[in-house]
C-alpha positions, 0 to 999 in steps of 0.5 A: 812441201816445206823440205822442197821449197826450204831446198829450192829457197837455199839455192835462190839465196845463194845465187843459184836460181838455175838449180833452185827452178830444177828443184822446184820442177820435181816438186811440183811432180811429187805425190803430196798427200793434200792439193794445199801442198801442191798449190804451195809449192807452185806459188813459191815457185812463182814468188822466186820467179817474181823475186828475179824478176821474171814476171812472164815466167811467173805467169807461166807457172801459174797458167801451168799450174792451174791448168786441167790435167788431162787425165782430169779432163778425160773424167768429165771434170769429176776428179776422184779423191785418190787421184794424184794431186796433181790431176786436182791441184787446178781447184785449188782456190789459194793458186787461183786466187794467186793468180788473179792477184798476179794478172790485176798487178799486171793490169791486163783487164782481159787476162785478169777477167779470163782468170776470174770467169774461170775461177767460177767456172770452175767454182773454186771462186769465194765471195771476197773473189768475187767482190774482187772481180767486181771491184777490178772491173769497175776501177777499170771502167768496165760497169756492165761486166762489173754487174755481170761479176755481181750477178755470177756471184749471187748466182753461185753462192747462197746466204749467208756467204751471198749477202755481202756481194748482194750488199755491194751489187745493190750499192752500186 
């Protein structure tokens, strides 16, 4: 994934941000041996679009690449482990968490939310996740759905890795 995102940055840097989306298009559809690879390369390619400052299309990259494949959905949810990664790269916790930060920066409360409830939908949230959720719904005047985060969170999780959440939930 580095020889791919060292390419497609060559061609950003040298003004050819065209040949450098090519770039990272094929590969985001190569067999990488670890679900991390994949996810990195489908962050950098939202980290350019950002740097050009194409904010939508970064957001569309990011809903594609968290997207279930639907050979992943046609298994009930149950990827096998030597399935290509990209059947996997939607549990990914580095892209999901990518992209939350993504919508909270664009202030969209709603995308945000639907972001977050997917991730513990589909349990690749972590308890600072959680926290964030929470914190986000709160800075935004959202208490009830604030406490709901909270409540999700403990209910996902189990101690020790439940404790600071039950901490902050009982705070406020």
């Amino acid at each position: 994934h580095t020889l791919w995102c060292a390419f497609a940055h060559f061609y950003e840097r040298h003004g050819d941000v065209a040949n450098a989306r090519v770039i990272f298009e094929k590969a985001t559809g190569v067999a990488f041996k670890a679900i991390d690879d994949l996810a990195t390369v489908w962050c950098e390619y939202a980290e350019m679009e950002l740097r050009a400052r194409n904010v939508d299309g970064a957001r569309e990259l990011l809903e594609r690449g968290t997207a279930e494949h639907p050979a992943a959905q046609r298994r009930a949810g149950k990827v096998a482990q030597d399935a290509p990664v990209q059947h996997r790269v939607h549990r990914s916790t580095k892209l999901w968490t990518f992209y939350a930060d993504l919508e909270e920066s664009l202030h969209s409360v709603k995308k945000t939310s639907a972001v977050y409830d997917r991730m513990l939908d589909l349990k690749v949230a972590t308890p600072q996740s959680v926290l964030c959720y929470a914190r986000y719904l709160e800075e935004h005047k959202y208490f009830e759905e604030s406490f709901k985060a909270y409540e999700r969170g403990i209910h996902a999780f189990s101690f020790p890795h439940v404790h600071d959440i039950w901490v902050d939930y009982l705070t406020k």
